[in-house]
C-alpha positions in Angstrom: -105.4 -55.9 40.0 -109.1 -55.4 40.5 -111.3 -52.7 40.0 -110.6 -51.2 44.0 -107.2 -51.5 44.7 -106.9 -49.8 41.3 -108.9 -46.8 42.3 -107.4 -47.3 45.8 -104.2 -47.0 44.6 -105.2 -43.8 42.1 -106.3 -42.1 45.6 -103.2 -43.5 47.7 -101.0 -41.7 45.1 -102.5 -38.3 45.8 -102.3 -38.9 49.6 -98.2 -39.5 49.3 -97.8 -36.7 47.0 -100.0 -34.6 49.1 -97.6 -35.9 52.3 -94.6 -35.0 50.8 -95.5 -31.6 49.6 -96.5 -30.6 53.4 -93.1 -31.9 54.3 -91.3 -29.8 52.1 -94.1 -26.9 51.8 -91.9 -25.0 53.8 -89.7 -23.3 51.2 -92.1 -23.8 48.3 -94.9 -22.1 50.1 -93.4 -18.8 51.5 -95.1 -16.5 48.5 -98.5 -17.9 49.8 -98.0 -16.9 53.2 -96.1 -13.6 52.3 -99.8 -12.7 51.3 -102.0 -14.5 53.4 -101.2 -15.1 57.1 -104.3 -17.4 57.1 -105.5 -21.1 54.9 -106.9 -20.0 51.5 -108.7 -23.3 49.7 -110.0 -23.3 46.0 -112.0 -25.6 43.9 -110.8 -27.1 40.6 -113.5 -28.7 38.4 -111.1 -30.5 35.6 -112.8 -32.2 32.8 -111.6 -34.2 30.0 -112.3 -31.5 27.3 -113.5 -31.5 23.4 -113.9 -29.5 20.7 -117.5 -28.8 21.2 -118.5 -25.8 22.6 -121.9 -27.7 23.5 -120.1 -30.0 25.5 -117.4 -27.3 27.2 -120.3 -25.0 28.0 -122.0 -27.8 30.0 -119.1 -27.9 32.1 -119.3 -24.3 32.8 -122.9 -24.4 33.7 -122.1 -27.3 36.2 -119.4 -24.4 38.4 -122.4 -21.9 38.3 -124.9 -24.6 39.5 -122.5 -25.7 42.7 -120.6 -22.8 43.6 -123.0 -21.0 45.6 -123.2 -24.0 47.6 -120.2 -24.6 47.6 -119.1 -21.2 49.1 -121.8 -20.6 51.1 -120.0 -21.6 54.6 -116.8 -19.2 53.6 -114.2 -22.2 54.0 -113.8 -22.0 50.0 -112.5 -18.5 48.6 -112.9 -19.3 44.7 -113.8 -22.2 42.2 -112.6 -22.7 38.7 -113.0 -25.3 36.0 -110.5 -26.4 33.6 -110.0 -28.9 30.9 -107.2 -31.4 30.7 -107.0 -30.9 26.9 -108.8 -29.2 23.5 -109.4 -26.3 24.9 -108.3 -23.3 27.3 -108.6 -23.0 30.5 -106.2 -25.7 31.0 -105.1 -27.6 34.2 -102.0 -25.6 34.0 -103.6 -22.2 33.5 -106.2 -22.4 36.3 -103.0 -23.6 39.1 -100.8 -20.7 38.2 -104.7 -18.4 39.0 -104.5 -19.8 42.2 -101.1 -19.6 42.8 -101.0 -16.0 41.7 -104.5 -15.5 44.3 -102.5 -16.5 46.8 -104.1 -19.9 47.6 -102.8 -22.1 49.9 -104.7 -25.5 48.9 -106.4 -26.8 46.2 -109.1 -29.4 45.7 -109.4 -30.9 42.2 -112.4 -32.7 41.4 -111.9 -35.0 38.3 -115.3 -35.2 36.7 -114.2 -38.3 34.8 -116.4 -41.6 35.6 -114.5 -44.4 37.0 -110.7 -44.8 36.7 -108.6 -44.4 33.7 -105.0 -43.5 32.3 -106.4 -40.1 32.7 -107.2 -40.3 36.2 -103.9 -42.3 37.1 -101.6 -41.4 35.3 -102.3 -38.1 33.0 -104.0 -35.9 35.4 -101.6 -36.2 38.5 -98.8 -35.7 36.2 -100.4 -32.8 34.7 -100.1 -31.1 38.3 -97.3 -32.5 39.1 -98.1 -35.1 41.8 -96.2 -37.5 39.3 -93.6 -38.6 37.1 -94.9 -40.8 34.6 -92.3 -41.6 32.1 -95.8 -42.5 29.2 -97.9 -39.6 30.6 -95.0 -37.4 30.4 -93.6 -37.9 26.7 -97.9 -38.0 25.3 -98.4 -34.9 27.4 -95.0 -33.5 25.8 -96.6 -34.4 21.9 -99.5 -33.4 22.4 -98.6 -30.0 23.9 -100.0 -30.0 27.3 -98.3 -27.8 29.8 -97.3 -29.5 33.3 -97.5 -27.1 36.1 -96.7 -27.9 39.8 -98.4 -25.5 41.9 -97.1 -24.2 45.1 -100.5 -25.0 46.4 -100.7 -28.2 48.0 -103.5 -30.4 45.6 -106.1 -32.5 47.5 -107.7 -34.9 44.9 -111.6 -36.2 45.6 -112.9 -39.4 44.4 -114.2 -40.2 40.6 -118.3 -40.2 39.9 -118.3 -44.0 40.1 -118.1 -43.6 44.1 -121.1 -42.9 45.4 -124.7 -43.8 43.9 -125.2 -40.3 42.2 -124.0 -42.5 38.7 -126.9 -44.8 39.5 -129.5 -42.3 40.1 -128.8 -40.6 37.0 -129.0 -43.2 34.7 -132.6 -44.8 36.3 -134.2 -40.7 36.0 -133.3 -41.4 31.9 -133.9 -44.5 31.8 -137.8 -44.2 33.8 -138.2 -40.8 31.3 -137.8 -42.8 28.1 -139.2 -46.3 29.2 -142.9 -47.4 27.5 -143.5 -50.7 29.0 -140.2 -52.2 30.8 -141.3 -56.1 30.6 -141.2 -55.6 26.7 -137.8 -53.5 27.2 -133.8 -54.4 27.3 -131.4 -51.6 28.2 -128.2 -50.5 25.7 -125.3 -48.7 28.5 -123.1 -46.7 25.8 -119.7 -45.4 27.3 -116.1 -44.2 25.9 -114.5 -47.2 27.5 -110.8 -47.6 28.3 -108.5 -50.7 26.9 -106.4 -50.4 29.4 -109.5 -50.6 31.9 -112.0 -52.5 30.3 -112.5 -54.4 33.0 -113.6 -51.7 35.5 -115.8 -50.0 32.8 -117.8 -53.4 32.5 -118.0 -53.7 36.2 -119.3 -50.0 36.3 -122.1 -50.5 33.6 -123.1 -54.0 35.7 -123.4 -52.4 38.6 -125.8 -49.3 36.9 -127.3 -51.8 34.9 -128.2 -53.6 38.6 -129.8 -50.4 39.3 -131.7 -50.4 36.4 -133.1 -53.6 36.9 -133.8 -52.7 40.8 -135.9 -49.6 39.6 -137.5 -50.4 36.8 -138.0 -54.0 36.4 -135.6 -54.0 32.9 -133.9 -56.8 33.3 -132.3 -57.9 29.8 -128.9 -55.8 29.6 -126.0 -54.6 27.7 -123.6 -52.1 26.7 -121.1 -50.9 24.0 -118.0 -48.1 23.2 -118.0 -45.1 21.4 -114.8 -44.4 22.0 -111.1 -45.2 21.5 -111.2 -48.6 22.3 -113.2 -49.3 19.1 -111.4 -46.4 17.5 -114.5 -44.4 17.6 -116.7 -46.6 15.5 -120.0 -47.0 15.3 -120.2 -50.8 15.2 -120.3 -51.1 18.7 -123.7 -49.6 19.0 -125.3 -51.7 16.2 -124.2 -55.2 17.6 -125.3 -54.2 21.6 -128.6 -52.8 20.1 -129.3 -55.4 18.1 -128.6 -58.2 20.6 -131.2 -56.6 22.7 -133.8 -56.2 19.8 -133.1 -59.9 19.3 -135.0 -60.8 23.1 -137.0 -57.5 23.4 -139.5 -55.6 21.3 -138.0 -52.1 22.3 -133.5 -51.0 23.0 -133.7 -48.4 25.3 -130.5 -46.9 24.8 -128.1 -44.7 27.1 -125.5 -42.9 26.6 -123.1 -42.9 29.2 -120.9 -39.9 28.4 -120.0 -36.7 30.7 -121.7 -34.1 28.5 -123.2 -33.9 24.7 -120.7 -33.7 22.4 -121.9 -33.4 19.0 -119.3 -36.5 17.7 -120.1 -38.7 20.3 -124.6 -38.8 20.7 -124.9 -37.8 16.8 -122.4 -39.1 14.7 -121.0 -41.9 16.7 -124.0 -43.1 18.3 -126.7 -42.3 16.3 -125.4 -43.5 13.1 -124.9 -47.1 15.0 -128.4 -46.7 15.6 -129.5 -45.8 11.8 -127.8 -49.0 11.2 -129.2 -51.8 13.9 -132.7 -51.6 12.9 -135.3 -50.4 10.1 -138.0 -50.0 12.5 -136.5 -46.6 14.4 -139.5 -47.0 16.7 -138.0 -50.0 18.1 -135.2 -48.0 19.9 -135.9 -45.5 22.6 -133.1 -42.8 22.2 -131.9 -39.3 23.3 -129.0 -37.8 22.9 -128.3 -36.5 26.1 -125.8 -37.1 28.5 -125.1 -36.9 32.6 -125.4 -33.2 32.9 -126.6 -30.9 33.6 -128.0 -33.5 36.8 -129.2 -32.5 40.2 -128.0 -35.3 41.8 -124.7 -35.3 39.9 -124.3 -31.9 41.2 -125.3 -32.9 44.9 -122.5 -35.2 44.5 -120.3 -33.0 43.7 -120.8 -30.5 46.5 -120.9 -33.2 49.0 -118.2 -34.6 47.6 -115.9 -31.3 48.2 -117.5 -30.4 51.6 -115.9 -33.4 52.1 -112.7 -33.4 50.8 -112.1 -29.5 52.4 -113.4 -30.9 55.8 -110.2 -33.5 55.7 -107.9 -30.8 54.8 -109.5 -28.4 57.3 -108.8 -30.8 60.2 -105.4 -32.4 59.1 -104.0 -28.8 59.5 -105.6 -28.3 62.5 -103.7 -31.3 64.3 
């Protein structure tokens, strides 16, 4: 199954679950309307999570950067972020706040990158949109509440739709460039075994952009995450494949926020290792927020999404 029907099939999920619970919303949605005669729609930022408060805080500065925006036209009444695991607020916690507001609908944005058992299988089955037998026993050891909300859920697309991905990654890229004909470009991600192949798609098509903006045109990437079992092996081979054709590694890293683990420890000791001449590789440790344009996204992306949800109650 390729990379779209994949993601197709993530959103076509949502849009059955969403269908059935409008069918049956009858029953299941009484307490909402006991307290509200009228539509009430909330925002849900859900994040992966981790246990740096560096990287959790980002996430927190990302609602207070879009929610003005966000609510400006009055058809949202609250936004909240939450993290699928680590930490508190959970997925879980955040539904039964809207449930207990009086919320009628509910749009979750999954800042995640492209699609993943996360997105597919975790996440809906988190909320209750569905029953995966894996999800539901890793949730279970792991001691993740599930919580179906009486809310109806109206999921929005993953950061890979769109070009606000692309955009990023050229701003870094253009602020730590010297001389691009003497450069090659290192794309660091978490990855996903289970969806390598739409990782390496995403990192071709940003590396496309790159090449389009910039004129970098020798190219790689490597994983920081589980599917090298966080090693930082990885990093050294990509880094020194392109240090092998080019005098200067312009390395990336392609993560949500900075987590501590992942841009020092991980990454950076992969770099200590791939070359003795540190000058030779153009690094920071950042990450893909705080980003106006990821942001933009976001709020777009929403309008959007509340729009759709607007109109199909309407007719």
């Amino acid at each position: 199954m390729n990379r779209i029907s994949r993601s197709g099939l993530f959103f076509l999920v949502f849009l059955l679950a969403t269908a059935l619970q409008s069918c049956s919303s009858g029953s299941r949605r009484e307490p909402v309307s006991a307290e509200n005669a009228s539509k009430k729609t909330g925002v849900l930022l859900v994040s992966h999570g981790s246990p740096s408060s560096t990287w959790r805080d980002a996430l927190f500065e990302l609602e207070k950067s879009v929610t003005s925006e966000i609510m400006a036209d009055g058809k949202v009444s609250g936004i909240k972020t939450a993290f699928m695991e680590y930490t508190e607020p959970s997925i879980a916690t955040r539904l039964k706040e809207f449930d207990k507001e009086g919320y009628s609908d509910v749009v979750v944005v999954p800042v995640f990158l492209t699609v993943s058992p996360h997105s597919f299988d975790d996440l809906p089955t988190i909320m209750g949109q569905k029953e995966d037998p894996r999800s539901m026993e890793t949730l279970k050891l792991e001691k993740i509440e599930r919580y179906k909300p009486m809310a109806a859920i109206h999921m929005t697309p993953l950061l890979d739709f769109g070009d606000a991905l692309q955009q990023n990654v050229v701003r870094r890229v253009k602020a730590l460039s010297k001389k691009s004909s003497e450069e090659g470009l290192v794309l660091i991600g978490y990855g996903d075994e289970a969806y390598e192949k739409e990782w390496n798609d995403l990192f071709d098509k940003v590396g496309a952009s790159v090449k389009k903006e910039t004129g970098i045109e020798a190219f790689t990437h490597a994983w920081c995450g589980h599917i090298v079992r966080y090693r930082s092996d990885s990093t050294t081979v990509a880094v020194e494949q392109i240090l092998k054709r080019k005098q200067y590694a312009v390395v990336i890293p392609i993560l949500v926020a900075h987590d501590e683990n992942f841009q020092i420890r991980i990454i950076g000791s992969g770099l200590e290792k791939a070359s003795t001449a540190k000058e030779r590789i153009l690094y920071k440790p950042d990450a893909l927020l705080p980003d106006p344009s990821i942001e933009k996204w976001i709020v777009n992306t929403i309008r959007t999404t509340v729009a759709n949800v607007t109109s199909s109650t309407e007719n």
